[in-house]
Steps between C-alpha positions, in 0.01 A plus 500: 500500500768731584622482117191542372447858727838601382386446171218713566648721682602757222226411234171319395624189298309185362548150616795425231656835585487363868668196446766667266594811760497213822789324233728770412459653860624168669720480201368173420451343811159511543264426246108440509309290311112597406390273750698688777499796377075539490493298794658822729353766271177362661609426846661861484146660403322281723735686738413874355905504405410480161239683241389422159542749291415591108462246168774574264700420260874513590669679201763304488320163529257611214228231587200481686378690797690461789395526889721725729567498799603809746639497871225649724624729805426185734787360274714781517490483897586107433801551299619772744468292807669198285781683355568686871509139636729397232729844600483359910604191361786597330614742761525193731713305297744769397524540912624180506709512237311211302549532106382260262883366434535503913190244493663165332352173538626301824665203401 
């Protein structure tokens, strides 16, 4: 969810548009099928994180009409409190001196 709200975060953007921001955001490690992907679109607006907005046609998908989907300010509070969490986080483990090379595998 927290990719998706990024995603939104800046932008309305269809379903495919979704999927391809979440990609080149986690630069390629996270990728959503359909399945998942519409799946949390309607947990998140079940929640009220997430709107529906407009029918159109993405220019540069020249096809049929397309759903889109915008972050609500319920989401924006969400991806605030997430992202400040993720901040905490990281604060704590640069106390400690913990880096991702510092964390090896015990063997």
């Amino acid at each position: 969810m927290l990719h998706i709200l990024l995603a939104l975060a800046t932008r309305e953007r269809h379903g495919y548009g979704i999927m391809k921001e979440v990609e080149a955001d986690s630069h390629g490690k996270v990728t959503m099928g359909p399945g998942t992907l519409y799946g949390s679109l309607s947990r998140m607006m079940d929640a009220g994180l997430i709107a529906e907005g407009d029918r159109r046609t993405d220019p540069e998908l020249d096809d049929e009409r397309r759903v889109y989907y915008r972050i609500t300010p319920a989401g924006t509070a969400a991806l605030a409190a997430e992202l400040e969490r993720y901040r905490e986080v990281v604060a704590a483990a640069r106390k400690h001196r913990l880096t991702p090379g510092a964390l090896a595998p015990a063997t």
